[in-house]
gemmi code that builds the backbone of each chain (N, CA, C; Angstrom):
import gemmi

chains = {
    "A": [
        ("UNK", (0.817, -1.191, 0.000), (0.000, 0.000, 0.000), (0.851, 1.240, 0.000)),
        ("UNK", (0.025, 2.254, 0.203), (1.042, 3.516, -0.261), (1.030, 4.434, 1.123)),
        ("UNK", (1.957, 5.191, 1.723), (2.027, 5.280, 2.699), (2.866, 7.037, 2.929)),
        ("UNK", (2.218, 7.864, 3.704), (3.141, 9.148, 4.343), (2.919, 9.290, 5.950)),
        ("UNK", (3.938, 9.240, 6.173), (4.220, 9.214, 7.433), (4.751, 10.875, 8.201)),
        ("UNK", (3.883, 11.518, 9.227), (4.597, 12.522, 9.223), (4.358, 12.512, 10.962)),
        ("UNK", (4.917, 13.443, 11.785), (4.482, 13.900, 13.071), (3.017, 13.902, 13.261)),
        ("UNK", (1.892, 13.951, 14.340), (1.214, 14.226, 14.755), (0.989, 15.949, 14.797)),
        ("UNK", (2.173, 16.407, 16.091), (2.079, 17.501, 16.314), (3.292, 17.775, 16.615)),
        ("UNK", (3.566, 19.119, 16.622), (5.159, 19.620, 16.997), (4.442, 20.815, 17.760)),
        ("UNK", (5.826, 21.292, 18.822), (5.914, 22.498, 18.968), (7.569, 23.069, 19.560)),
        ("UNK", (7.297, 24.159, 18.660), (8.282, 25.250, 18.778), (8.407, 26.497, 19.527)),
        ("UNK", (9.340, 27.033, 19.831), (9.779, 28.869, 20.165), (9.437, 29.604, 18.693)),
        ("UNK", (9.051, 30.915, 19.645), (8.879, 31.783, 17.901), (10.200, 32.166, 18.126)),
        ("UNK", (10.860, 32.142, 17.167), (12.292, 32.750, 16.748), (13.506, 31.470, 16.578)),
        ("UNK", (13.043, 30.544, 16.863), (13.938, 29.718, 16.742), (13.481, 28.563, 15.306)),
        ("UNK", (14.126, 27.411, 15.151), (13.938, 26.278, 14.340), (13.514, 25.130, 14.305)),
        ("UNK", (12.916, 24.552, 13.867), (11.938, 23.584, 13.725), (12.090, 22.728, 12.270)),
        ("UNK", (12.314, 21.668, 12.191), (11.887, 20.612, 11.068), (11.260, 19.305, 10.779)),
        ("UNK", (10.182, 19.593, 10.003), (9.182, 19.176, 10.041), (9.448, 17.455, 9.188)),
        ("UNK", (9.445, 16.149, 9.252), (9.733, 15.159, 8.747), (8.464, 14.388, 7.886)),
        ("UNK", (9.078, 14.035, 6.901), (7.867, 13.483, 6.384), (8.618, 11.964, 5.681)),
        ("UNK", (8.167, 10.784, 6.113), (8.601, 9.913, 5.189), (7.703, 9.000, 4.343)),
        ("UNK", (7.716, 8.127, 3.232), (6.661, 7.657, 2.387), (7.071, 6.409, 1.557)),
        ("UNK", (5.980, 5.817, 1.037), (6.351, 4.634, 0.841), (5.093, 4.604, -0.292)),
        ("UNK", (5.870, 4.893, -1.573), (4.457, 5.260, -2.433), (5.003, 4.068, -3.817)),
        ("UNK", (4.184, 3.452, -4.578), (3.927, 3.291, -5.825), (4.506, 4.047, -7.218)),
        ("UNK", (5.505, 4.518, -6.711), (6.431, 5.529, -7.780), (6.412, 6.781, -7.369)),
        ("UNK", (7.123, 7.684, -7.727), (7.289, 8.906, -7.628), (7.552, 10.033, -8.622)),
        ("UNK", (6.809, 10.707, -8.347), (7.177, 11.892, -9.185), (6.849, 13.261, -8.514)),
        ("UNK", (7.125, 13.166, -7.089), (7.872, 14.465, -6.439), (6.992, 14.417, -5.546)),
        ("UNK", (7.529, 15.549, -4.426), (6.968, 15.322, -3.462), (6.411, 17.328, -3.145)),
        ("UNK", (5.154, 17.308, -2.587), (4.602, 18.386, -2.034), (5.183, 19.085, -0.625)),
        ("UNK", (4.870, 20.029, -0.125), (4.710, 20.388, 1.218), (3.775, 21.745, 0.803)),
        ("UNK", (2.393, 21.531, 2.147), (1.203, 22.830, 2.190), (1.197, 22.773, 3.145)),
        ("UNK", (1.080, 24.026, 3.480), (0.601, 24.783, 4.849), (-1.128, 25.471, 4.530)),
        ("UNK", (-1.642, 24.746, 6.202), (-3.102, 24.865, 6.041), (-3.181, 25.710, 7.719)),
        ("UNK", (-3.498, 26.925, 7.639), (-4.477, 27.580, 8.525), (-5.461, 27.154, 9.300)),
        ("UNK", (-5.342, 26.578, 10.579), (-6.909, 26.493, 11.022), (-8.038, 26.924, 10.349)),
        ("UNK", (-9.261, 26.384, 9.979), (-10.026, 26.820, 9.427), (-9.691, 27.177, 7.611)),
        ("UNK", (-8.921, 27.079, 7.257), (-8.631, 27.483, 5.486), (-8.032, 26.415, 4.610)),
        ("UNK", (-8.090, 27.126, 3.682), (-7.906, 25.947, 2.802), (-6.105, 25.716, 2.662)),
        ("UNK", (-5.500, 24.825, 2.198), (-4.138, 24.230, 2.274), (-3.737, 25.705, 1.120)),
        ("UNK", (-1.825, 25.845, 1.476), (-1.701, 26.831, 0.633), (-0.333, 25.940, 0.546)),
        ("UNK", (-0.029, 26.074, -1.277), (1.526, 25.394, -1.212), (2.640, 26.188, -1.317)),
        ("UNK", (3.489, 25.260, -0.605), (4.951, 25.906, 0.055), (5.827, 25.208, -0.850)),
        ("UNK", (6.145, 24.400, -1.573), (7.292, 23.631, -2.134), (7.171, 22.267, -2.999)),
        ("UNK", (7.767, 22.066, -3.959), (8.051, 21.177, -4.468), (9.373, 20.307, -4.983)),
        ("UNK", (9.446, 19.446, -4.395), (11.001, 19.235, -4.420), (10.271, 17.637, -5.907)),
        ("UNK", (11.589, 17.074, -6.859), (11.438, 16.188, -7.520), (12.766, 15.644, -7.943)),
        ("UNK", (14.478, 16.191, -7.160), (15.298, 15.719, -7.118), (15.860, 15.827, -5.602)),
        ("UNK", (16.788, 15.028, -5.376), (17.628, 15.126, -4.097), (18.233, 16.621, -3.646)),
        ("UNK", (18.310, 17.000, -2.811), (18.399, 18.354, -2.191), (18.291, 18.865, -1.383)),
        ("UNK", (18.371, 20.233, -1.399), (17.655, 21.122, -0.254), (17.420, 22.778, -1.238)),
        ("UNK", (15.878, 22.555, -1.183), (15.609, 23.933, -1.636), (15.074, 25.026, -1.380)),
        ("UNK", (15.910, 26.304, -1.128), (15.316, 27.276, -0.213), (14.736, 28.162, -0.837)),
        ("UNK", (13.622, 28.658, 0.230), (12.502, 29.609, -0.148), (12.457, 30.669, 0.723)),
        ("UNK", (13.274, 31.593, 1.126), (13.270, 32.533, 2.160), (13.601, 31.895, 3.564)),
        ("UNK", (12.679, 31.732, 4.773), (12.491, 30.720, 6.073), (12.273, 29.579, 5.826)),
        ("UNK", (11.710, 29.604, 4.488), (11.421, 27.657, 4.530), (12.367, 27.177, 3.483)),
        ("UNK", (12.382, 25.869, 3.953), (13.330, 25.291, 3.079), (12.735, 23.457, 2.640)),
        ("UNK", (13.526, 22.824, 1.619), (12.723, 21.506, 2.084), (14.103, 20.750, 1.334)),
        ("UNK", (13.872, 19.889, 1.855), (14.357, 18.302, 1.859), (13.810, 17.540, 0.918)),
        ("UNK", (14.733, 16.749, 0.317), (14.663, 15.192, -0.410), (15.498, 14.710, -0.199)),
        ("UNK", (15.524, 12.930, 0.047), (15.889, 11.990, -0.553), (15.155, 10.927, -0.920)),
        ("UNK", (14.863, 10.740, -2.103), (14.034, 9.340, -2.915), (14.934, 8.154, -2.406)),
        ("UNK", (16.296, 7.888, -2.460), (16.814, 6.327, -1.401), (15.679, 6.197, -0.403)),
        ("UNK", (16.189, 7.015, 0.335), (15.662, 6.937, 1.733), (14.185, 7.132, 2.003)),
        ("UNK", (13.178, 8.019, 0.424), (12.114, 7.869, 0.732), (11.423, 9.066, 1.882)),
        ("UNK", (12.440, 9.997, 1.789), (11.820, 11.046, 3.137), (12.269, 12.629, 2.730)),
        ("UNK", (11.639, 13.233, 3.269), (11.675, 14.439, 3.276), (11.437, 15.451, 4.749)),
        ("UNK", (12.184, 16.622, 4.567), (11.808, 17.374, 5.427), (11.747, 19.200, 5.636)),
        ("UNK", (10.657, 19.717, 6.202), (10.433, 21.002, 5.421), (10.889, 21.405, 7.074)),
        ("UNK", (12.159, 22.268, 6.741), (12.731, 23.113, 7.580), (12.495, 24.852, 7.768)),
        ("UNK", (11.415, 25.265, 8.880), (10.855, 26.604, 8.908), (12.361, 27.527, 10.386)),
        ("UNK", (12.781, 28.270, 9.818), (13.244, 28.979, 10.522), (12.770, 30.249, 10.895)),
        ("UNK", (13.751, 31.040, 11.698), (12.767, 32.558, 12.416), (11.738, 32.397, 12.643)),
        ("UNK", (11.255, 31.060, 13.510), (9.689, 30.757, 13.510), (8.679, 32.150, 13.870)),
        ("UNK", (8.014, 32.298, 13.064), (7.003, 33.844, 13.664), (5.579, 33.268, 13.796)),
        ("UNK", (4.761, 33.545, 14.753), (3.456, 33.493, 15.557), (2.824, 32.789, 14.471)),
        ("UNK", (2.894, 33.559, 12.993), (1.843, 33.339, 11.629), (2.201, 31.498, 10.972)),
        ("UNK", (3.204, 31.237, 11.665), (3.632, 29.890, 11.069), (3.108, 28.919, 11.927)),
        ("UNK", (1.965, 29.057, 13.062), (1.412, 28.010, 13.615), (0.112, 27.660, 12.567)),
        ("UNK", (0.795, 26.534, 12.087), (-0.739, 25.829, 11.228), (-0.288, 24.285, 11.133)),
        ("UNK", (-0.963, 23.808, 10.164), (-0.818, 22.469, 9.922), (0.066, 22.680, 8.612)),
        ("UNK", (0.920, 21.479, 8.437), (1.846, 21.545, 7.046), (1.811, 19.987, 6.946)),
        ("UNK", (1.658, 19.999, 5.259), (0.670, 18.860, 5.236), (2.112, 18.267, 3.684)),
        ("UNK", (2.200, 17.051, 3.871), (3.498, 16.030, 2.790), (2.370, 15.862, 1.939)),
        ("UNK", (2.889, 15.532, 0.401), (2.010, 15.074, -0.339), (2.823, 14.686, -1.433)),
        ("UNK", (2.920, 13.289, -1.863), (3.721, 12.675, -2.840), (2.916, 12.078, -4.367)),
        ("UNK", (3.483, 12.545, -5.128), (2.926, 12.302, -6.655), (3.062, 10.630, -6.980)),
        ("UNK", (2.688, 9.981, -7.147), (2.766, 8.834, -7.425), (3.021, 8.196, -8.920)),
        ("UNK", (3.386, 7.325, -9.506), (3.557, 6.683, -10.812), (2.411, 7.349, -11.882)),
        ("UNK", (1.396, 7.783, -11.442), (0.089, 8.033, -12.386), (-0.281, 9.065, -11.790)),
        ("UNK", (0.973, 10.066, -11.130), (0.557, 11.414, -11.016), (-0.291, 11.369, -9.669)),
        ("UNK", (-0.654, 10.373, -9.078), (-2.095, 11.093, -8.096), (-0.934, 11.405, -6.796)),
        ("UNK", (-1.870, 12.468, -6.102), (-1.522, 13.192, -5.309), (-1.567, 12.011, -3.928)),
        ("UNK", (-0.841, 11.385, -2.988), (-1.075, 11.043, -1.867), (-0.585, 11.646, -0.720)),
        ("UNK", (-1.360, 11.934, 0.389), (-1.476, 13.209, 1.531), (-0.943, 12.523, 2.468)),
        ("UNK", (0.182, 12.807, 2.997), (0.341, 12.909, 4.881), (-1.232, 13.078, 5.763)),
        ("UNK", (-1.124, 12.881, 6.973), (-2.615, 13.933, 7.686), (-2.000, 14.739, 8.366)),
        ("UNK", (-1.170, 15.154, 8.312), (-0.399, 16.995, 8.250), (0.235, 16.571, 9.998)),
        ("UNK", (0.924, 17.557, 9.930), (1.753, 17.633, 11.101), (1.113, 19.326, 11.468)),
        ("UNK", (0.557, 19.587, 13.142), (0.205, 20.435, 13.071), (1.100, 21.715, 14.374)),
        ("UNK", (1.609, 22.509, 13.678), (3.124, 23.157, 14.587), (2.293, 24.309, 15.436)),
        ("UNK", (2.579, 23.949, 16.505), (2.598, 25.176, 17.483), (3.379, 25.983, 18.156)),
        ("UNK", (3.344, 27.202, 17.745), (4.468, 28.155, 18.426), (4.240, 28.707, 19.621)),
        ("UNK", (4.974, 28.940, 20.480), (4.952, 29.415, 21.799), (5.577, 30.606, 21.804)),
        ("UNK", (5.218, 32.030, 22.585), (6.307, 33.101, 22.565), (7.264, 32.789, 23.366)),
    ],
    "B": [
        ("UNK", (-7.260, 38.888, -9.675), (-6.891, 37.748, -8.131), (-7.210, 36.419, -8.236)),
        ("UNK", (-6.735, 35.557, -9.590), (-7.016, 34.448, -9.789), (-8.033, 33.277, -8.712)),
        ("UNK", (-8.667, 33.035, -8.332), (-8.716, 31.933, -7.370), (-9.848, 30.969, -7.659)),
        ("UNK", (-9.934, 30.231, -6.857), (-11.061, 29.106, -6.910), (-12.340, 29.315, -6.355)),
        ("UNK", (-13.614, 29.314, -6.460), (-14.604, 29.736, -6.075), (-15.747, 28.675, -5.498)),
        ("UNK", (-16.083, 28.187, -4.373), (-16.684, 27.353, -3.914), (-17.905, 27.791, -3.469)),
        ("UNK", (-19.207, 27.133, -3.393), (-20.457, 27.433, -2.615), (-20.661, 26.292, -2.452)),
        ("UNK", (-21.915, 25.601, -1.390), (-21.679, 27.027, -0.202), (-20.820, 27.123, 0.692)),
        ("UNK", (-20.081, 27.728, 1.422), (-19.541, 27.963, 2.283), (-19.908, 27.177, 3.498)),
        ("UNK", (-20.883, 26.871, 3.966), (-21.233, 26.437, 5.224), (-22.596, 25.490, 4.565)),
        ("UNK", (-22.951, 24.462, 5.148), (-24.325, 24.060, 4.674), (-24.631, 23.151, 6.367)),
        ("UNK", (-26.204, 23.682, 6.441), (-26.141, 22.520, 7.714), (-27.540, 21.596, 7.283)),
        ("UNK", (-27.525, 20.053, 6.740), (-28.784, 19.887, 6.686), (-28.957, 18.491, 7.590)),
        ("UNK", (-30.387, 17.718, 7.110), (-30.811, 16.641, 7.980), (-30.726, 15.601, 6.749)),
        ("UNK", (-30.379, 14.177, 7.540), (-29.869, 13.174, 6.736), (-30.957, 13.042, 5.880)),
        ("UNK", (-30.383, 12.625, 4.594), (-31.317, 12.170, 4.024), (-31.786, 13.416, 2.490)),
        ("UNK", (-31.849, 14.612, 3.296), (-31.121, 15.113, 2.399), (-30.340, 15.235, 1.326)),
        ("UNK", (-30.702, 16.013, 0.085), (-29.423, 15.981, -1.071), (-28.644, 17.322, -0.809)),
        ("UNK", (-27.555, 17.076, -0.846), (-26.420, 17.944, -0.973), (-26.030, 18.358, -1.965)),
        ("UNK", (-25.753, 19.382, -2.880), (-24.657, 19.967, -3.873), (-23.821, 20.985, -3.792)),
        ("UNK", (-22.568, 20.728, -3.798), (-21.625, 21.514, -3.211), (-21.030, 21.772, -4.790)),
        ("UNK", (-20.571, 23.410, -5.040), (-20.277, 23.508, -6.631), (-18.782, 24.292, -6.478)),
        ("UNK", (-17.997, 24.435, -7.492), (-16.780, 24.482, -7.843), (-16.492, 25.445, -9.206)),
        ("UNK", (-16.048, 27.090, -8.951), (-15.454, 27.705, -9.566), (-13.577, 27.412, -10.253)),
        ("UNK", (-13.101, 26.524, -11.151), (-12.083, 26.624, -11.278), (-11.136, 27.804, -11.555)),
        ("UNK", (-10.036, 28.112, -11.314), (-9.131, 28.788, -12.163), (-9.279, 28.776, -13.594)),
        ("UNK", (-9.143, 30.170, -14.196), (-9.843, 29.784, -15.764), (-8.547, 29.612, -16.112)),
        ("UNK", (-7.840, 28.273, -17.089), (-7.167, 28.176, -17.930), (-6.490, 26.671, -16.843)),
        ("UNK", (-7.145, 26.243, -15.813), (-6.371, 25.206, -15.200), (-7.327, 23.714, -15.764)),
        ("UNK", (-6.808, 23.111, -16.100), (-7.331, 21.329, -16.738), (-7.474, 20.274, -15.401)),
        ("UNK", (-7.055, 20.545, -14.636), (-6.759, 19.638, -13.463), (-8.004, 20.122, -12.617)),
        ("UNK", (-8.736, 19.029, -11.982), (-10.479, 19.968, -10.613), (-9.992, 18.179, -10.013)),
        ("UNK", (-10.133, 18.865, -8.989), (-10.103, 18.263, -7.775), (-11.276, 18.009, -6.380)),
        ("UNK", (-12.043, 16.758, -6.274), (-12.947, 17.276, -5.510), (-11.668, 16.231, -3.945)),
        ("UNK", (-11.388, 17.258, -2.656), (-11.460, 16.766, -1.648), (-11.964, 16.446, -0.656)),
        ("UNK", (-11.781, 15.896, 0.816), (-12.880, 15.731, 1.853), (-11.716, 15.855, 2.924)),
        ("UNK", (-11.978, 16.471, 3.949), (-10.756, 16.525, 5.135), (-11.552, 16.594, 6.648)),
        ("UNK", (-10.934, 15.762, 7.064), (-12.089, 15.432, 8.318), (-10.656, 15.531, 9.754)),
        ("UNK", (-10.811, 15.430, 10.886), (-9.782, 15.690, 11.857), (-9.315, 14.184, 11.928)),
        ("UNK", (-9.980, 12.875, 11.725), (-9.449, 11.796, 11.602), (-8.925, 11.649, 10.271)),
        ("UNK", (-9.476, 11.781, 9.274), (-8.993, 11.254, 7.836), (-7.691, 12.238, 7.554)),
        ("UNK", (-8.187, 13.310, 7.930), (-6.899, 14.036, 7.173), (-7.723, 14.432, 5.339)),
        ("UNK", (-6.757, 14.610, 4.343), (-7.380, 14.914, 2.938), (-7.582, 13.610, 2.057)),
        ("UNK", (-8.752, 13.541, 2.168), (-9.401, 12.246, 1.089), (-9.404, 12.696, -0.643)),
        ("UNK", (-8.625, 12.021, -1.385), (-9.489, 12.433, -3.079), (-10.709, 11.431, -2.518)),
        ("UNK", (-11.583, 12.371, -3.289), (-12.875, 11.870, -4.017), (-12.768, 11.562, -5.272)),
        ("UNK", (-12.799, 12.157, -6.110), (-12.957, 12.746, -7.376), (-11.521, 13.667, -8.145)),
        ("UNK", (-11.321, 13.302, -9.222), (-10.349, 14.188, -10.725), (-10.270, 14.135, -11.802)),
        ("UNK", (-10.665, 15.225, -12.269), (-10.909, 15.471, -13.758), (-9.841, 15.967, -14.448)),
        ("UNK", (-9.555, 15.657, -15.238), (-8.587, 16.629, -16.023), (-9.191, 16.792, -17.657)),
        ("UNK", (-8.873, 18.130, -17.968), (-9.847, 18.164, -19.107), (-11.164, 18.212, -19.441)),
        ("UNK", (-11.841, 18.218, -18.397), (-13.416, 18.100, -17.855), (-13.613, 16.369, -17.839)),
        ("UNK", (-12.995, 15.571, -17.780), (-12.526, 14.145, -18.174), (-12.714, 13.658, -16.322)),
        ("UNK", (-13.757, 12.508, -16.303), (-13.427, 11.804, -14.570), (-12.176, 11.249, -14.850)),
        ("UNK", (-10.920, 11.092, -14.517), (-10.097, 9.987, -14.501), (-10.137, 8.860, -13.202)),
        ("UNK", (-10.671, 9.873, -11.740), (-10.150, 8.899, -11.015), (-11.560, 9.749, -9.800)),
        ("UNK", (-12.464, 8.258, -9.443), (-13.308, 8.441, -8.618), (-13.597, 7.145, -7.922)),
        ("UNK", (-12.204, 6.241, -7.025), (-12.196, 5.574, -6.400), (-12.591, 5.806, -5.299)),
        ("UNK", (-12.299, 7.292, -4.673), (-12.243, 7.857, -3.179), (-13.114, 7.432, -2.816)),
        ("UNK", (-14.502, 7.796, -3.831), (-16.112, 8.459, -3.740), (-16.984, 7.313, -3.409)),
        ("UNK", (-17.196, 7.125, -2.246), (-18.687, 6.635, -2.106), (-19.952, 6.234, -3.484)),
        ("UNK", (-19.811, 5.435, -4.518), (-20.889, 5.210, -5.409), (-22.260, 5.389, -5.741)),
        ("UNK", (-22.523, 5.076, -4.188), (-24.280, 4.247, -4.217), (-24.493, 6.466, -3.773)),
        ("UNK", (-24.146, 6.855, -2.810), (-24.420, 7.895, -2.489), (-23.776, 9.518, -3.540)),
        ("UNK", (-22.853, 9.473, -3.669), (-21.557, 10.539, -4.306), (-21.718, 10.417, -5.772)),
        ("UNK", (-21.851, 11.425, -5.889), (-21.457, 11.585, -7.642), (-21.060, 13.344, -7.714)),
        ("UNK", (-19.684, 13.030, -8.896), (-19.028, 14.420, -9.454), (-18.871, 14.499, -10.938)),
        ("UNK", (-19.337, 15.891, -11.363), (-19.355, 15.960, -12.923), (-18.670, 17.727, -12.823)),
        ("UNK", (-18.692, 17.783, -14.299), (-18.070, 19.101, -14.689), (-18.739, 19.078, -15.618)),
        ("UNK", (-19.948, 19.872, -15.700), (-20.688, 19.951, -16.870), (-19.847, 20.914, -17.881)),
        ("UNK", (-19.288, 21.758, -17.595), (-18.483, 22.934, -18.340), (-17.015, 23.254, -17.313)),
        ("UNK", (-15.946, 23.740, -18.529), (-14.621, 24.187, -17.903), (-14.875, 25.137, -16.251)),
        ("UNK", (-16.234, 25.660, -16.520), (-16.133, 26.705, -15.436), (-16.864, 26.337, -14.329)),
        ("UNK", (-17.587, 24.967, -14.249), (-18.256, 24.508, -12.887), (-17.887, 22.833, -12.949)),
        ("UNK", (-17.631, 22.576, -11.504), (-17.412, 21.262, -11.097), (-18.326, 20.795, -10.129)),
        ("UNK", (-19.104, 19.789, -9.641), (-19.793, 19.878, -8.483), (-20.072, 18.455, -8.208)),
        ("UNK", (-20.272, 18.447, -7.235), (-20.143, 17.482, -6.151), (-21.435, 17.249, -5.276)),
        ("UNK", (-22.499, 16.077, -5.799), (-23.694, 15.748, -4.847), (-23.652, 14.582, -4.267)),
        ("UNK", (-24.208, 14.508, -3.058), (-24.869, 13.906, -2.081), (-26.002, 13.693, -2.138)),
        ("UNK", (-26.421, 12.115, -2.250), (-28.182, 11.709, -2.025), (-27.971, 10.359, -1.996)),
        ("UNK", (-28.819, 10.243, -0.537), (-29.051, 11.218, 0.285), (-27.760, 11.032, 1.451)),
        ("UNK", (-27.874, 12.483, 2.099), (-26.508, 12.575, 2.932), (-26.484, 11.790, 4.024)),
        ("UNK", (-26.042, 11.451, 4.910), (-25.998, 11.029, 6.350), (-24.921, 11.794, 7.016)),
        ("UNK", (-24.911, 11.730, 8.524), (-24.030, 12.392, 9.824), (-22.410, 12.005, 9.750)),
        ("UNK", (-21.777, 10.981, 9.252), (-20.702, 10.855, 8.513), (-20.480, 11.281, 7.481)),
        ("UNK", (-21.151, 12.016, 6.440), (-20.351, 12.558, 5.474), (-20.140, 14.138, 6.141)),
        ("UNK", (-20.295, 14.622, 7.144), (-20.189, 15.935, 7.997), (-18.241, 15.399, 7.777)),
        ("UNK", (-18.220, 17.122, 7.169), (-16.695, 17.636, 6.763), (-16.583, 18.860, 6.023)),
        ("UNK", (-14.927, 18.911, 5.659), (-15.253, 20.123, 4.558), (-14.640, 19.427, 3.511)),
        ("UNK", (-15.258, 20.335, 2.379), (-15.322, 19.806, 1.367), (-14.523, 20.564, 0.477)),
        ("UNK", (-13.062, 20.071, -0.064), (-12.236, 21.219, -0.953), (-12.554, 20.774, -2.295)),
        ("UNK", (-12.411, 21.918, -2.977), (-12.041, 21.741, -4.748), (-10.629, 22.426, -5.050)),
        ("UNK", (-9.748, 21.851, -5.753), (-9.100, 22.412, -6.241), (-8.568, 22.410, -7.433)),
        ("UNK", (-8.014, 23.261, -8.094), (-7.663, 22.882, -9.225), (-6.216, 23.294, -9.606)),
        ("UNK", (-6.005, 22.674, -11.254), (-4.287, 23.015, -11.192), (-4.034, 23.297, -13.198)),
        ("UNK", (-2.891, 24.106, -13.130), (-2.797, 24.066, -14.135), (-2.135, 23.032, -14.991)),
        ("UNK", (-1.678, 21.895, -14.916), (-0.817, 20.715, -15.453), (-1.761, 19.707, -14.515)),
        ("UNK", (-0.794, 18.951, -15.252), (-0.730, 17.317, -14.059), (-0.353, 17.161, -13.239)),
        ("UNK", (0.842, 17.915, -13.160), (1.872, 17.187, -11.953), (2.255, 18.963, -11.658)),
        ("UNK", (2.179, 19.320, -10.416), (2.012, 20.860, -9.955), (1.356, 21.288, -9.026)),
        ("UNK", (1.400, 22.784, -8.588), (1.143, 23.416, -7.715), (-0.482, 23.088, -7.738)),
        ("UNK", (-1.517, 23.201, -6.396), (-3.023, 23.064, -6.520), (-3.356, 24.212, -5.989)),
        ("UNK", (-4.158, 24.747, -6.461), (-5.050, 25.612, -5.978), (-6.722, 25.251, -5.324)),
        ("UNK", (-6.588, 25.512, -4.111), (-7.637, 25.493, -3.112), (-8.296, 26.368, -2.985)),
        ("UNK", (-9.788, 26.098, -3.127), (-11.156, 26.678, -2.475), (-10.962, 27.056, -1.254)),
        ("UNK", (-12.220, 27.779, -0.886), (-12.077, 27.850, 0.561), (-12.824, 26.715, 1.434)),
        ("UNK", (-13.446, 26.289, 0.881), (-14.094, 24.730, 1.273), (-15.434, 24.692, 1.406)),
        ("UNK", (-16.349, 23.869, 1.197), (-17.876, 23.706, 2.177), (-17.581, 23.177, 3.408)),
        ("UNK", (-18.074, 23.702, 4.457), (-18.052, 23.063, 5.251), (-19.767, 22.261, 5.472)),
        ("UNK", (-19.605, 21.270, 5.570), (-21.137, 20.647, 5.763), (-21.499, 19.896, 6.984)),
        ("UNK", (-22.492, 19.875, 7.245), (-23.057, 19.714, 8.629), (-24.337, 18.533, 8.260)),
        ("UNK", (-24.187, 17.440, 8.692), (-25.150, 16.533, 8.312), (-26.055, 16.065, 9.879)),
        ("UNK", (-27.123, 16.729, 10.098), (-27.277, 16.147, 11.368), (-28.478, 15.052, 11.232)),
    ],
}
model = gemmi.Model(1)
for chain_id, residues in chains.items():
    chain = gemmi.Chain(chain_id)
    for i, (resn, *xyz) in enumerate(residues, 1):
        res = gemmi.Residue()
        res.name, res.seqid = resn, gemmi.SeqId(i, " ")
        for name, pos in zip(("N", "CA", "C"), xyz):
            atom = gemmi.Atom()
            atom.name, atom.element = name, gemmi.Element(name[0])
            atom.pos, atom.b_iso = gemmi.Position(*pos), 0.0
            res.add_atom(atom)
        chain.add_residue(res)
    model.add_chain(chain)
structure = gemmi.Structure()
structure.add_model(model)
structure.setup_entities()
């Protein structure tokens, strides 16, 4: 079966670092997601990784490795606005989207 | 301000009930997406079209669920009749490719009591 594995819940300091793990076990690949969802709103996307790496986006950053099957979306300068859910999502052999059930980060001042 | 356009926003009805929850795409995106996200499930596909095309409606409940796209510019999603487990929200999204960024509704939220 096809499988994403991520945290439950995390929590962090605002101002400090946090990384978020996601690992998977899918039916092929063809890249992997990371969204951030707002209490209450709809998912908004943060990244797409589809080779080995690390690719940065300002505070966020993300992770691959296809060996190993895992990923991880690294949020730094944590600020108040980055408590939500951030949700893995891996493309599979025929394209379909398969979802983590999100890891949901809480910041503390 | 490109975005996705969902109604209704909130729905609260009694089982048994039909539901239709409808779907503004992005104009020029091929990819509609119907989701379901519940605090246990997490994000369910239902339903995906690409091209106004079902490709994939394993998610979906049969006997009850059905999704069409009569035209590029509406997608929608009914219930008949509903019951107290299908209570969730309900995303659409859509995309411009296959394999890519999605764009999210703001959701139905539905209330089946």
């Amino acid at each position: 079966g096809q499988n994403i594995d991520q945290p439950t819940e995390m929590t962090a300091t605002e101002g400090a670092i946090v990384q978020i793990n996601c690992t998977y076990q899918t039916s092929g690949f063809n890249g992997l997601f990371w969204y951030q969802q707002h209490a209450g709103e709809a998912p908004t996307f943060l990244s797409y990784n589809v080779l080995d790496g690390l690719e940065e986006k300002g505070r966020f950053s993300s992770f691959l490795s296809r060996s190993k099957g895992y990923s991880y979306l690294l949020l730094k300068e944590l600020q108040m606005k980055d408590s939500a859910s951030y949700l893995c999502a891996v493309a599979d052999s025929n394209y379909q989207l398969i979802w983590g059930a999100g890891t949901k980060l809480i910041i503390k001042p | 301000d490109a975005r996705v356009t969902q109604t209704p926003r909130h729905k609260v009805t009694e089982m048994g009930q039909e539901v239709t929850m409808r779907c503004q795409p992005i104009l020029g995106h091929n990819t509609v997406f119907w989701y379901r996200q519940t605090m246990m499930q997490g994000l369910e596909l239902l339903a995906y079209f690409r091209n106004r095309a079902p490709l994939d409606d394993s998610g979906m409940p049969k006997d009850r669920f059905s999704a069409e796209m009569p035209d590029a510019t509406l997608a929608t999603l009914k219930i008949q009749p509903s019951e107290p487990r299908d209570s969730a929200v309900y995303f659409c999204a859509s995309g411009p490719r296959v394999l890519g960024e999605l764009f999210f509704g703001e959701g139905s939220r539905l209330t089946v009591l």
